[in-house]
C-alpha positions as CSV (number, residue, x, y, z in Angstrom):
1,X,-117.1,21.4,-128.3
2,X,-118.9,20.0,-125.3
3,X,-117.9,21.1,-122.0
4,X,-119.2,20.3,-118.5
5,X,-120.8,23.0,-116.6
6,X,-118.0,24.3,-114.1
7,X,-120.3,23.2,-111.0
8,X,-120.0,19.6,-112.3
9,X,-116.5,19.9,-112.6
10,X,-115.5,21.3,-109.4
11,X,-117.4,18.8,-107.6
12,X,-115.8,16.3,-109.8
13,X,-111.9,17.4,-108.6
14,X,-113.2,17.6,-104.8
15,X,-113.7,13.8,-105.0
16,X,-110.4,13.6,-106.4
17,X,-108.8,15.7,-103.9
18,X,-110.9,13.7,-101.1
19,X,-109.3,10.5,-101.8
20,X,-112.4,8.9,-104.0
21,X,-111.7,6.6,-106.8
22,X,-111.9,7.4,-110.2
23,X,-115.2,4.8,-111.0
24,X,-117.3,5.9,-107.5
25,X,-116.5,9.7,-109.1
26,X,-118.1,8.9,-112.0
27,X,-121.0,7.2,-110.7
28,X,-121.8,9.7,-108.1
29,X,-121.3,12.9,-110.5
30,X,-123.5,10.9,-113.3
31,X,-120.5,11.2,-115.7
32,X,-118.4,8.5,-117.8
33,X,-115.2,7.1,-116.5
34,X,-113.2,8.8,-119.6
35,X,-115.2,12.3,-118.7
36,X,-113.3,11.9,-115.1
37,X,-109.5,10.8,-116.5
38,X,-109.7,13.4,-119.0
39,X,-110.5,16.0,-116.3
40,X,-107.6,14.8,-114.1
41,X,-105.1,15.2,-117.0
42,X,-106.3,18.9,-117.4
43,X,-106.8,19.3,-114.0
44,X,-103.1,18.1,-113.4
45,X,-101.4,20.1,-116.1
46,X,-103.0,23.4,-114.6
47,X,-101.9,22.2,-111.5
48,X,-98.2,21.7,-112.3
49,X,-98.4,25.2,-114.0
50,X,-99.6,27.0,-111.3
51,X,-96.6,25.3,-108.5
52,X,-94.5,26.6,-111.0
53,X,-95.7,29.8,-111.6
54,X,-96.8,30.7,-108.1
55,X,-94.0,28.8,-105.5
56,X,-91.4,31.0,-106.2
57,X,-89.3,32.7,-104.0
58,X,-90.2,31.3,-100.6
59,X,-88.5,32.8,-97.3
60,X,-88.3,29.4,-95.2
61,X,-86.2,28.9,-92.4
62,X,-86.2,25.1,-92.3
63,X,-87.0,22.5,-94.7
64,X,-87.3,18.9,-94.4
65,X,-87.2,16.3,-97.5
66,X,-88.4,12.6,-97.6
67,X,-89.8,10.2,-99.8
68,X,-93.0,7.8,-99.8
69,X,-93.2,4.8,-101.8
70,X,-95.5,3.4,-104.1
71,X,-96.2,1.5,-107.8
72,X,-97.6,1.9,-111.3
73,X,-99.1,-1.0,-113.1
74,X,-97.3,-3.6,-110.9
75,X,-94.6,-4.0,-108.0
76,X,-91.5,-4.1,-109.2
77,X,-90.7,-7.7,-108.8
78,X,-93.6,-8.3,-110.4
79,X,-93.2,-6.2,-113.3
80,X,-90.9,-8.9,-115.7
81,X,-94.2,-11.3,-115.6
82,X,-96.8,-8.2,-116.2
83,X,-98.7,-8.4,-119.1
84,X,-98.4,-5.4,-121.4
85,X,-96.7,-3.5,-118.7
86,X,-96.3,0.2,-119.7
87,X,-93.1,2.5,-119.7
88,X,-93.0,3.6,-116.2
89,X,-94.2,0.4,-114.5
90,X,-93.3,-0.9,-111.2
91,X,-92.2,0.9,-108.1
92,X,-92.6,4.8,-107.8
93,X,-91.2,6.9,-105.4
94,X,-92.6,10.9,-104.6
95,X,-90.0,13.2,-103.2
96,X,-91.2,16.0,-101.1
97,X,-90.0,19.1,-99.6
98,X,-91.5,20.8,-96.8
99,X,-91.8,24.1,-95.1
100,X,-91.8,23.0,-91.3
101,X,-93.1,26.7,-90.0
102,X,-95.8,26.9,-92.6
103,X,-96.5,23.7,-94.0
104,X,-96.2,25.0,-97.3
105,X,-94.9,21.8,-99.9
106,X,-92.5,23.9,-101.7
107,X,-91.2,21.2,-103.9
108,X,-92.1,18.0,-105.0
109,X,-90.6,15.3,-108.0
110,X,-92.3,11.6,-108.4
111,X,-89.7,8.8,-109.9
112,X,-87.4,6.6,-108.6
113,X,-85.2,6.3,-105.3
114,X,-82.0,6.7,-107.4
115,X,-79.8,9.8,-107.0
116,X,-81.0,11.2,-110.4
117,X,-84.2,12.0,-108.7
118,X,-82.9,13.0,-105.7
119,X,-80.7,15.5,-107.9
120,X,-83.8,17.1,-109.6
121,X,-85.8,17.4,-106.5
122,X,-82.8,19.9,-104.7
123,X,-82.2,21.3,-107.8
124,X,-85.6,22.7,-107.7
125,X,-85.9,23.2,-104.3
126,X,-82.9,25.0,-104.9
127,X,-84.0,27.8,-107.4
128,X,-87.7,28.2,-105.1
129,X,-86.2,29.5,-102.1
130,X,-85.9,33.0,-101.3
131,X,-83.1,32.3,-98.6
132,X,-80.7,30.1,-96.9
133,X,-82.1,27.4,-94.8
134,X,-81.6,25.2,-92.5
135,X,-82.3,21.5,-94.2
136,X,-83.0,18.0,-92.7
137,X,-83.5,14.5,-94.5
138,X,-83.2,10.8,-93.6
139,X,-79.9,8.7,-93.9
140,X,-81.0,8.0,-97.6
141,X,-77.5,8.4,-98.7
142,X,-78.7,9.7,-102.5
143,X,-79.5,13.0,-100.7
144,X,-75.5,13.9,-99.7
145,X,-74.7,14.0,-103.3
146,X,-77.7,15.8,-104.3
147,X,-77.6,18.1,-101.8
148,X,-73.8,19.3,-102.3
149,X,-74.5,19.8,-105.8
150,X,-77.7,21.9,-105.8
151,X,-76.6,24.3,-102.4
152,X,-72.9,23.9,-102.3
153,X,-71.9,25.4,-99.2
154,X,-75.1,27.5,-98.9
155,X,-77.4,25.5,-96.5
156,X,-77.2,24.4,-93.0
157,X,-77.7,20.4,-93.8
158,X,-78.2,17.3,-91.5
159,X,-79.1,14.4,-91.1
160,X,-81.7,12.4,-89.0
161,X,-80.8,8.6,-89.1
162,X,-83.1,6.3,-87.4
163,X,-82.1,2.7,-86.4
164,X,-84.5,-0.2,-86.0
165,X,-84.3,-3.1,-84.2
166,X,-85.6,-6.7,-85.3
167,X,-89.1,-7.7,-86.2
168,X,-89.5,-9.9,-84.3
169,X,-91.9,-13.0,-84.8
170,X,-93.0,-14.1,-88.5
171,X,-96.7,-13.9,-88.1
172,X,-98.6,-12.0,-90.5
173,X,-98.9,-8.5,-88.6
174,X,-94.2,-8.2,-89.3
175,X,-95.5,-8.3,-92.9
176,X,-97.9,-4.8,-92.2
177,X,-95.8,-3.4,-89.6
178,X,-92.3,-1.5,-89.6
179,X,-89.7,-2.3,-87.6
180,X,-89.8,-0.8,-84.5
181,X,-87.2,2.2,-84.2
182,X,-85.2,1.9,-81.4
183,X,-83.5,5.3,-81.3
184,X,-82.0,8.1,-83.9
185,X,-78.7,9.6,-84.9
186,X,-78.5,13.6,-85.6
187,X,-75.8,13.9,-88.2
188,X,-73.9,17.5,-89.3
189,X,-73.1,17.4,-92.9
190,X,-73.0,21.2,-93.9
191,X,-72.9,24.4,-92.4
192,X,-74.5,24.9,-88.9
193,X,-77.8,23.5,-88.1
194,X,-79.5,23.7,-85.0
195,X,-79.5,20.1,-83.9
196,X,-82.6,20.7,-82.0
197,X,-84.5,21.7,-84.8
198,X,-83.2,18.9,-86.8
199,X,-86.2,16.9,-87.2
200,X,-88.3,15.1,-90.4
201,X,-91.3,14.7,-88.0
202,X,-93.5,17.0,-90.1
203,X,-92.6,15.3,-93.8
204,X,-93.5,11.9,-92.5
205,X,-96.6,13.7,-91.1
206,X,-97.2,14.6,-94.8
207,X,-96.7,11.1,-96.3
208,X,-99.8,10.1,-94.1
209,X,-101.8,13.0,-95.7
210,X,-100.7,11.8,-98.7
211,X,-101.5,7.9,-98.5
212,X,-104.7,9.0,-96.7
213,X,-106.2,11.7,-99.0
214,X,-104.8,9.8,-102.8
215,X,-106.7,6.7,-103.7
216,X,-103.7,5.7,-105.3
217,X,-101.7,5.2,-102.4
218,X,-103.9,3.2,-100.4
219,X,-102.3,-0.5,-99.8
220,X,-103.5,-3.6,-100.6
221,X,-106.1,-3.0,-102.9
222,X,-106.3,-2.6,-107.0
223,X,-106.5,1.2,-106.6
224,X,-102.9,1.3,-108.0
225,X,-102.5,3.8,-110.8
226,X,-101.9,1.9,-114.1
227,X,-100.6,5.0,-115.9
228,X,-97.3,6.9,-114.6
229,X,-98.7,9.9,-115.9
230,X,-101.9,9.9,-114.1
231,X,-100.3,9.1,-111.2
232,X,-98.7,12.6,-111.6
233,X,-101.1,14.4,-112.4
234,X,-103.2,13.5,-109.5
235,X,-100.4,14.1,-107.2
236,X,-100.3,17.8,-108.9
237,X,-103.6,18.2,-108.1
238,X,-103.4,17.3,-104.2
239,X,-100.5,19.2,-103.8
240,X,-102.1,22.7,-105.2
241,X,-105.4,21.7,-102.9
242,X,-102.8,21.4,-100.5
243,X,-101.2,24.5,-100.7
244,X,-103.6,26.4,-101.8
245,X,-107.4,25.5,-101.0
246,X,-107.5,23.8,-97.7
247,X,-107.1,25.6,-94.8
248,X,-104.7,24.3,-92.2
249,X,-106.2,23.1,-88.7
250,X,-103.4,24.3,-87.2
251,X,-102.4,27.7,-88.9
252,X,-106.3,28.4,-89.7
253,X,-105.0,29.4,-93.1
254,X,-103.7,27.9,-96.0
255,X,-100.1,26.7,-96.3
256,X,-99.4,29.2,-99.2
257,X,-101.5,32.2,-97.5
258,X,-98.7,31.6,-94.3
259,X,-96.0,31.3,-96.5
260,X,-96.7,35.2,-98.2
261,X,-97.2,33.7,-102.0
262,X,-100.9,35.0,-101.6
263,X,-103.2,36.7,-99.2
264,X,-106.5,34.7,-100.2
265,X,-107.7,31.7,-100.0
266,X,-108.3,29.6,-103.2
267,X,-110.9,27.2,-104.5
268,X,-111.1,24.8,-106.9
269,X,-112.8,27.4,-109.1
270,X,-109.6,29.0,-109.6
271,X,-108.0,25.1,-110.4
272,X,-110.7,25.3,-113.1
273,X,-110.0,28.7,-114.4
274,X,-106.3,27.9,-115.0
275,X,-107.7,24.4,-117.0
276,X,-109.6,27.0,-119.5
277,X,-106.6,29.4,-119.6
278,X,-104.3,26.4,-121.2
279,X,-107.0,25.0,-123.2
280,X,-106.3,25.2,-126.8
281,X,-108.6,27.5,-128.6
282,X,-111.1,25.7,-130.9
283,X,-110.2,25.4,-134.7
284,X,-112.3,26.9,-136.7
285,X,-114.8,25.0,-139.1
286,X,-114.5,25.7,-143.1
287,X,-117.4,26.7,-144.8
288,X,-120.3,24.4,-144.8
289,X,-121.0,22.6,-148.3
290,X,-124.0,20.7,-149.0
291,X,-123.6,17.3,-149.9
292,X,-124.6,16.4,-153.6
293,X,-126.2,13.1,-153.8
């Protein structure tokens, strides 16, 4: 079976992980475009084994939770008209879960903005954390729900609700601009947060890393993903770089080296390692028989 050299394939997931597209990737790395999607489906398997196997019991103190927007295939109103549009189309929404102190994403789920997903996401942020914390979302009200049924009484959980005034004007710039936020709400739902700390400054911090540093996320261009799937398993792959390969500007380590789940700093080599570890070992071949004419 061929197999690219491991130089090759490194570089190949540091383009992926610097926000290049998929087509530049495999013109600059001298590769076909099937070479490169077939990499980011290994790449993004490893990926999703490794948060699982290696986020586990994180000591946090306080956690913040939002949710960034984006599509598959089409936008959702567009979606009925598509032609040939897969399962999974239209309008996807990533779920994160963030370590304030150490910046650490300790969980993350990518569907919709129903409370199904918001459900799964506390579930498993639930059964990663060492400790109880202190949590903070938006007003999103999916999250009360979710939140009562994955901690109970065990969490010290509130709410920061923004409100925004009026657009203002109809000129093209109100169709690339939010509204402007003219002030907030700090709202006590469970147990006894510090309301000064109550804050989901550094998740929306993350949503820009995210838009900036995935292809798939930037706006108004075809860059879209077309399959759900891929879509996942690229965000598997930032997430580990994330946590586990890029050293923080301001901690001067990596998210996962301040959070205690190692004391080294990856690279991409050990992204690579875990794609060989789940490869399937090669069949064997029968017995060679000359062909009788």
């Amino acid at each position: 079976m061929n197999k690219l050299p491991q130089a090759k394939r490194t570089q190949i997931l540091a383009m992926l992980c610097e926000g290049s597209s998929m087509r530049s990737i495999s013109r600059i790395a001298d590769v076909s475009i099937n070479t490169v999607s077939k990499l980011l489906i290994e790449a993004g398997e490893a990926c999703l084994a490794l948060h699982d196997e290696h986020v586990r019991n994180v000591k946090a103190s306080r956690i913040q939770c939002d949710e960034i927007w984006s599509f598959c295939y089409a936008k959702q109103k567009n979606v009925a008209d598509a032609k040939s549009a897969p399962s999974g189309a239209g309008d996807v929404w990533t779920w994160t879960a963030i370590d304030s102190d150490t910046k650490l994403m300790v969980s993350y789920f990518v569907g919709d903005r129903g409370a199904e997903s918001a459900m799964i996401l506390m579930d498993d942020l639930r059964d990663r954390l060492a400790n109880r914390v202190q949590l903070t979302t938006d007003g999103h009200k999916a999250y009360l729900e979710a939140v009562e049924g994955a901690f109970g009484a065990d969490v010290d959980y509130a709410q920061l609700v923004k409100l925004y005034g009026g657009e203002g004007g109809k000129g093209p710039e109100v169709r690339y601009s939010p509204a402007e936020c003219t002030g907030i709400k700090k709202r006590r739902v469970e147990g006894n947060p510090d309301i000064a700390h109550v804050s989901t400054s550094h998740v929306e911090r993350m949503n820009l890393s995210i838009r900036m540093q995935n292809r798939r996320f930037t706006r108004l261009t075809n860059a879209f993903s077309k399959k759900l799937d891929n879509h996942i398993h690229a965000l598997a792959l930032y997430f580990a770089f994330y946590n586990f390969c890029r050293i923080h500007k301001t901690l001067r380590v990596t998210p996962a080296m301040a959070a205690g789940i190692t004391d080294r700093l990856w690279s991409l080599d050990d992204i690579v390692a875990k794609i060989d570890e789940l490869a399937p070992a090669p069949a064997k071949r029968g017995p060679y028989k000359k062909r009788v004419k």
